[in-house]
N, C-alpha and C positions, 0 to 999 in steps of 0.2 A: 825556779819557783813554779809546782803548778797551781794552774787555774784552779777554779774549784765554783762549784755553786752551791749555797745550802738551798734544799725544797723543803717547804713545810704542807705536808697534806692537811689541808684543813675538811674534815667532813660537815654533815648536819646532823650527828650522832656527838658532837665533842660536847665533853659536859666540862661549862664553863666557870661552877661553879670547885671546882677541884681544879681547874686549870689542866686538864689532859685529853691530850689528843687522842681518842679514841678511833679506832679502825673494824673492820668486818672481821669475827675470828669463825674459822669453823666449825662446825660442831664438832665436840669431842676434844678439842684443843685448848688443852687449861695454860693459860693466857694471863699472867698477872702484869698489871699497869702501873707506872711512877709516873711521878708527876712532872709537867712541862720541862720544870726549872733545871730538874735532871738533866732529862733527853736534849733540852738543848746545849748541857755542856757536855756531854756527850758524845754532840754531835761536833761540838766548839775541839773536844779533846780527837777526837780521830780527824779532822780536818788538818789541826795543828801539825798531828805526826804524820799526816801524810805530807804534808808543804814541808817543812823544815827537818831534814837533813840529821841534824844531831839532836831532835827531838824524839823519845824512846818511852815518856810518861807512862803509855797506853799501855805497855808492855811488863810481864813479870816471869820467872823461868817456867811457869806454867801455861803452857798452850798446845792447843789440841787441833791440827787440821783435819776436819771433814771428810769425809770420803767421795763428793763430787768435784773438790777441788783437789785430792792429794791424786788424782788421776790425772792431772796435768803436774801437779809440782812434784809428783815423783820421781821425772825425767830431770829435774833441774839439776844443773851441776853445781850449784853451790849449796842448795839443799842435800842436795847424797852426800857433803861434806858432815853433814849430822849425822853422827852411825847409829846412836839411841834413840831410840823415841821409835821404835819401828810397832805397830801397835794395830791391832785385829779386834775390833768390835762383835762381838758378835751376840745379833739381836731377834730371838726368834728362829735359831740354829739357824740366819743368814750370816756371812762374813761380811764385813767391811773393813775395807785398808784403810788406815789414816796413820797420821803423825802426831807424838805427841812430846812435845819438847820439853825439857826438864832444865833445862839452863836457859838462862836471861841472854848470854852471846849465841845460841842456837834461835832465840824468839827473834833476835834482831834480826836474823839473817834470814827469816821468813818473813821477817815488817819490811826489809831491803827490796827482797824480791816481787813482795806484792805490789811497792810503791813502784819498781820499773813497769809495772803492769797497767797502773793509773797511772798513765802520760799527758793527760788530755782531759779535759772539763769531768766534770761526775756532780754527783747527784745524791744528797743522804738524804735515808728517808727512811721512815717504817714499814715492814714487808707487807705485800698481799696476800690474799688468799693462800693461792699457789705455793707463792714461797715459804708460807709456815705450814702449809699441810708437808714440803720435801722434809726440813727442818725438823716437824715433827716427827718425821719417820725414820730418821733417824739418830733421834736424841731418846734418854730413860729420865727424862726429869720434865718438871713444869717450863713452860719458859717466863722467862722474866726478864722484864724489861732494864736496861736497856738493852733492845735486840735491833738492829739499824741492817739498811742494806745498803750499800756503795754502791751505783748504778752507773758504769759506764757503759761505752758506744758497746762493748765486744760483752762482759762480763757482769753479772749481780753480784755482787760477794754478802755475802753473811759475816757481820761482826756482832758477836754476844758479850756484852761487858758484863761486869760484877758491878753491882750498884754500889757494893761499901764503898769502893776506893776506885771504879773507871778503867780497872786494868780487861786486859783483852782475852776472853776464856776461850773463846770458840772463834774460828773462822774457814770459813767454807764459800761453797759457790752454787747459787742459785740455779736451775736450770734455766734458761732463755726459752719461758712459757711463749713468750712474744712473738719469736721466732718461728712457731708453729700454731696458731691462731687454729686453725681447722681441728689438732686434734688435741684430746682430751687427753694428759695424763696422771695415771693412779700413781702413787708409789709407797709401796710397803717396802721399809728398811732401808730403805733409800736407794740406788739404785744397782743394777746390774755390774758387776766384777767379774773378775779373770779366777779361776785359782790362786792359790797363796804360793809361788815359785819357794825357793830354800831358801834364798834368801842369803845371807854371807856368815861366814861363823865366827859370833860374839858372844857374848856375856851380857845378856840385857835383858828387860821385858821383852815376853815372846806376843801375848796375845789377853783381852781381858775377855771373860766368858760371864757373860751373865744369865745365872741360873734361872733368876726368877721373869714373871711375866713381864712386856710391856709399863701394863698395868700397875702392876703390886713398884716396882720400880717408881712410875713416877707419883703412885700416892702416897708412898712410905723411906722416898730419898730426896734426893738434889743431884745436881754435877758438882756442888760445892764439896758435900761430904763425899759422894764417890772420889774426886780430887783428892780428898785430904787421906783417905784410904791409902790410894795410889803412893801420892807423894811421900807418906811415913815408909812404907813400905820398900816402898824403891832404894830411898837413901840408905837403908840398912842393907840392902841385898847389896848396894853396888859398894859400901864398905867392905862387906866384909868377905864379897865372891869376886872382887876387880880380879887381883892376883892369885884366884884357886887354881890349879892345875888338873884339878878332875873336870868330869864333862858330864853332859847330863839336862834333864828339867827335874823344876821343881812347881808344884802344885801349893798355894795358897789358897783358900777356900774360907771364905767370910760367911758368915752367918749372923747377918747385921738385927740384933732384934732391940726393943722399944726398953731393955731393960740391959739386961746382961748378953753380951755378945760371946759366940764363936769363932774358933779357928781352928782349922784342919791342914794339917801339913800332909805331903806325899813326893818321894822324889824316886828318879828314875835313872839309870843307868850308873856311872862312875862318880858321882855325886862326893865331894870332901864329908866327911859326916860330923870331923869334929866343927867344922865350918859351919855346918847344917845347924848342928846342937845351939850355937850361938845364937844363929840366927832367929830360930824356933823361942827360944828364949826372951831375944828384944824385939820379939815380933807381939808375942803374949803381953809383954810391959806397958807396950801404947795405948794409950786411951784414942779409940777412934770412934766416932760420930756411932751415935744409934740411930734405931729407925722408928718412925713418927709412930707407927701402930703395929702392922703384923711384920713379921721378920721377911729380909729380902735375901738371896744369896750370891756374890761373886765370886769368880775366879780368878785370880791372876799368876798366868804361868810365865817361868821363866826360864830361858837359856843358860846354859854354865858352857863356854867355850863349844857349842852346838850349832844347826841350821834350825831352821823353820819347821815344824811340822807342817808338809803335803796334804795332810787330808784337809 
């Protein structure tokens, strides 16, 4: 069983009459706030699944790790046991590596691994400054609370629930500002990366591309609806290309607008076509999320028995 402390940051900013703990946000950081009663179960639910062993609550096949933390958990060897989910951000023509899990037995084994990581006393709490300018740079949505950080001796982790229902959308790893007192750091897109190596040759999401601004992104989406994008999408590619024998990418291109939406199909090399046809078809049939005012656009490419795109 471990330890565990809850902190509660109490400022001279909290308004007591709505009952929420208010923190410094800043500027430029659209910041929406829930109420105590929330955050404190919340904070009661990821306390839970970190202490107790065959407790998973927190957890749903959707999860998405960050790019300051998937540079340490990409070395893990029971995380490389996940072959999907291998996924390219890319925000402002920068790349970012992350994971994004599509099964509930792939989420645990990243709830597993985190929890061998918190051994020792910790600390939940809502982020500072610091930590939501990293967060902000690079997320394409508002944040919304509840957003907590696990503060142990060695690491900050970023955990971002969903308010309907406490499951765990996001999780990442704060820089250790603390650690460096003297200097100041900016970070646009969040941080510094390697090249995209090939990578191994599968049949999966290759990389999601986001066309439109920053901006235009977090005034006229969510991670909810991008999710729901994703997840419609995936499950039909991975029906019905598991067992294609051609090879190839294919190009999805959303044109998410406030009314009637697009989709643009493109594929490339040895591609099944009657497979394709299908696809293109239940792809068109979905009803997916529109966008709150002006149109935003994504890309999501994918692999057919191929590597990585290099550039």
């Amino acid at each position: 069983m471990k330890s565990f402390l809850l902190l509660l940051l109490f400022t001279t900013s909290i308004s007591f009459a709505q009952d929420i703990e208010t923190i410094k946000i800043p500027k430029g950081i659209a910041y929406n706030y829930e109420n105590n009663d929330l955050i404190e179960k919340a904070k009661k639910t990821i306390a839970d699944n970190l202490s107790n062993n065959n407790d998973y609550r927190i957890l749903d096949k959707n999860l998405i790790i960050g790019p300051e933390l998937w540079k340490r958990f990409k070395d893990n060897k029971k995380i490389q046991t996940i072959e999907k989910g291998r996924v390219t951000f890319v925000v402002d023509n920068v790349e970012l590596e992350g994971k994004y899990s599509q099964d509930l037995n792939d989420s645990k084994i990243i709830w597993d691994e985190l929890k061998k990581e918190i051994s020792g006393d910790y600390i939940i709490r809502k982020a500072t400054e610091n930590e939501l300018q990293y967060y902000w740079s690079v997320i394409s949505f508002d944040i919304e609370e509840p957003l907590l950080i696990v503060e142990t001796q060695n690491h900050n982790y970023i955990l971002n629930l969903l308010k309907k229902d406490l499951k765990l959308m996001w999780l990442d790893e704060a820089p250790r500002f603390d650690r460096t007192p003297n200097k100041s750091k900016m970070y646009k897109n969040g941080v510094e990366i390697d090249s995209l190596t090939k990578g191994i040759k599968e049949t999966s999401l290759e990389k999601v591309v986001f066309l439109s601004t920053d901006q235009d992104l977090k005034e006229n989406s969510s991670i909810e609806d991008i999710q729901e994008v994703m997840t419609k999408t995936n499950l039909i590619f991975d029906e019905l290309f598991k067992n294609s024998k051609g090879s190839g990418k294919i190009m999805v291109e959303f044109e998410i607008k406030k009314k009637n939406n697009e989709i643009h199909f493109a594929v490339k090399d040895q591609i099944d076509l009657e497979i394709m046809k299908k696809f293109e078809k239940r792809v068109n049939r979905q009803k997916y999320p529109n966008s709150r005012k002006n149109s935003i656009k994504i890309q999501l490419i994918y692999k057919v028995n191929s590597f990585n795109d290099t550039e």
